[in-house]
DOVEX-377087 format. One record per atom (N, C-alpha, C): residue in three letters; x, y negated, z. Coordinates in steps of 0.001 Angstrom, whole numbers, padded with zeros to 6 digits, always signed. Atoms other than C-alpha are relative to their C-alpha. Example, Ala and Ser with C-alpha at 12.3 -4.5 7.8 and 13.67 -1.06 7.14 Angstrom:
REM DOVEX-377087
ala+000890+001190+000000ala+012300+004500+007800ala+000900-001200+000000ser-000820+001190-000060ser+013670+001060+007140ser-000770-001090+000730
This chain:
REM DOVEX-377087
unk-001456+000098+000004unk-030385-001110-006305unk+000581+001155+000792unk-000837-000825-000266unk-027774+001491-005545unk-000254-000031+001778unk-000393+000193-001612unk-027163+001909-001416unk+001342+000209-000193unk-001244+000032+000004unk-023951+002373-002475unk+001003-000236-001552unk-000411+000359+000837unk-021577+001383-005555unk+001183+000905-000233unk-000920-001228+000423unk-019305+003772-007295unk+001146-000616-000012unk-001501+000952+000062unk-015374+002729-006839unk+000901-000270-000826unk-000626-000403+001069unk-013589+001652-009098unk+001737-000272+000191unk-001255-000116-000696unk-009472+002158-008798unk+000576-000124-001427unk-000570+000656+001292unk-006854+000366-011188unk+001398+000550+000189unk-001529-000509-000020unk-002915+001722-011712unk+000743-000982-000525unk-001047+001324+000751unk-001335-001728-011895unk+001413+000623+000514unk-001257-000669-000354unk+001612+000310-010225unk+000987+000637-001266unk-000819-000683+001290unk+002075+002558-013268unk-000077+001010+000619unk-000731-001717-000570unk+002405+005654-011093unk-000667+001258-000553unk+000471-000655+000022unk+001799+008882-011746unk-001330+000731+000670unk+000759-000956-000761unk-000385+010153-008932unk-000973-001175+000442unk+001024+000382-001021unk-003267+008387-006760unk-000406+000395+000780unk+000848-000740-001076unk-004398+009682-003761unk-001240-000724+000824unk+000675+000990-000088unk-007666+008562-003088unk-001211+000940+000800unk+000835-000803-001184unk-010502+009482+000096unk-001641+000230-001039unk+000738-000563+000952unk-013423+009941-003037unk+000152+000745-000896unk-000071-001281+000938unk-014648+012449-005546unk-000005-000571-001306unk+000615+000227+001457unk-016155+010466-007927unk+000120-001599+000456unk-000435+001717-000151unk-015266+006909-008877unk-000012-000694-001473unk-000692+000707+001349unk-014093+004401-011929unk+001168+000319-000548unk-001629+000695+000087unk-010472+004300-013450unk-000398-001157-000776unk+000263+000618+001021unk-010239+001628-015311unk+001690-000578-000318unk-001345-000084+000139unk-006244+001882-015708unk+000506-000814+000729unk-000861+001064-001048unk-004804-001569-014513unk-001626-000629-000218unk+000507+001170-000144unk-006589-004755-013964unk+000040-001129-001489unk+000066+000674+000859unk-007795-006681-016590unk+001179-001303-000180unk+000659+000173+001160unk-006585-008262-019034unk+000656+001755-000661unk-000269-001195+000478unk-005148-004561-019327unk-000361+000988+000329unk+000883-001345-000077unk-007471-002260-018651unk-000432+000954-000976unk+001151-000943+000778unk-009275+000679-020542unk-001170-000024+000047unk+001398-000645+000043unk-012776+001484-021188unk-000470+000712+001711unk+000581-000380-001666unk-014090+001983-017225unk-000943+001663-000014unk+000349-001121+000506unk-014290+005679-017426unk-000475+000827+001690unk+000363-000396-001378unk-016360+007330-014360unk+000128+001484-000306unk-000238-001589-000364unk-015040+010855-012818unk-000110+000301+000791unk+000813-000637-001357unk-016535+012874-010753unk+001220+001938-000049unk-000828-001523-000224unk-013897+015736-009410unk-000794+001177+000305unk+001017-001354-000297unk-016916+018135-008527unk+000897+000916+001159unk-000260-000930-001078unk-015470+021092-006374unk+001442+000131-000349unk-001449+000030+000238unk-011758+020387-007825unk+000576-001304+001257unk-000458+001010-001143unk-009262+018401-005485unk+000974-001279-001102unk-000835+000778+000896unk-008224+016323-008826unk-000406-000204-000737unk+000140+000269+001480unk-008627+015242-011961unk+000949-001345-000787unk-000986+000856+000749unk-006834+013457-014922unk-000722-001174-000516unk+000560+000816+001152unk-007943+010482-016577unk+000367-000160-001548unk-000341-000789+001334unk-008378+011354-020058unk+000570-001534-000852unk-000726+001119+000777unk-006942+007189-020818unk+000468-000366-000349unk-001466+000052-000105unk-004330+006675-019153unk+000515+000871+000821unk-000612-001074-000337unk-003181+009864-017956unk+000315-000142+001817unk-000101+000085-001026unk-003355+008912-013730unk-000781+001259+000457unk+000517-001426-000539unk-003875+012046-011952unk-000202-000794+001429unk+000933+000530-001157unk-006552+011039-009014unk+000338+001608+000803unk-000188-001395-001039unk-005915+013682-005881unk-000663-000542+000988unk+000987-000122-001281unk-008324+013854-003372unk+000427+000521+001246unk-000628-000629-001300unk-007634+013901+000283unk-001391-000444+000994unk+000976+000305-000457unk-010257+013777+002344unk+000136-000409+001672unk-000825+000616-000755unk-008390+012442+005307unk-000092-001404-000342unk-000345+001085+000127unk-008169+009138+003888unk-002089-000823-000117unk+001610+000496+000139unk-011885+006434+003833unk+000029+000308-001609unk+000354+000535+001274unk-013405+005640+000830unk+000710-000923-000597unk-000921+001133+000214unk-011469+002657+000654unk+001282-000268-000127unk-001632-000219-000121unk-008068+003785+001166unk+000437+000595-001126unk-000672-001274+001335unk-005630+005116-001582unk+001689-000495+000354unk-001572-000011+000382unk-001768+005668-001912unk+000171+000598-001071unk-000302+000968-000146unk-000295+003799-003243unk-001163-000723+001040unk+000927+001143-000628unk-002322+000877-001242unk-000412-001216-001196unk+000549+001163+000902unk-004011-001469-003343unk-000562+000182-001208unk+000747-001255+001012unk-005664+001046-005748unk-001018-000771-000257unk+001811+000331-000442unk-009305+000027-004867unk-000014-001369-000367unk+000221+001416+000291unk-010571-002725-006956unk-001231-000935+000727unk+001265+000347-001082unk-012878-005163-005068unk-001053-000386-001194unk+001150+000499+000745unk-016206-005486-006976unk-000578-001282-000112unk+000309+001359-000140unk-016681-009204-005901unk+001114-000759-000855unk-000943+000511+000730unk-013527-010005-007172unk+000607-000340-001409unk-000417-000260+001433unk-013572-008288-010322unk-000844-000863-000898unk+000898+000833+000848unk-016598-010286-011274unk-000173-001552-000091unk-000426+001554-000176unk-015234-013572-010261unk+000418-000196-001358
């Protein structure tokens, strides 16, 4: 098993932007029952990337944890999602 689990971050907001303390993660747009296809992106040596889904532009700050994003409440919990 993993030592660590890749994150996955939902735009029930709607917003344009995300700012989020990882490179590489999930979108998976909103929260089910309206989600997309759970599409994993890895920003590599860029400080961004688009999701080619639903169009949320992820910005990397590396200031912020793993866990943190602005908006707040980005970060889906993996226990939760599988409840």
């Amino acid at each position: 098993m993993a030592a660590s689990l890749v994150p996955h971050f939902a735009n029930d907001p709607g917003v344009e932007k995300i700012v989020i303390g990882v490179k590489e993660f999930q979108c998976m747009g909103a929260r089910p029952p309206h989600d997309h296809p759970h599409v994993y992106l890895d920003m590599g040596a860029d400080g961004q990337i688009l999701c080619p889904y639903c169009s949320t532009l992820y910005v990397h700050d590396a200031r912020l944890a793993p866990d943190e994003t602005e908006p707040k409440g980005c970060l889906v919990d993996p226990e939760a999602a599988a409840a």
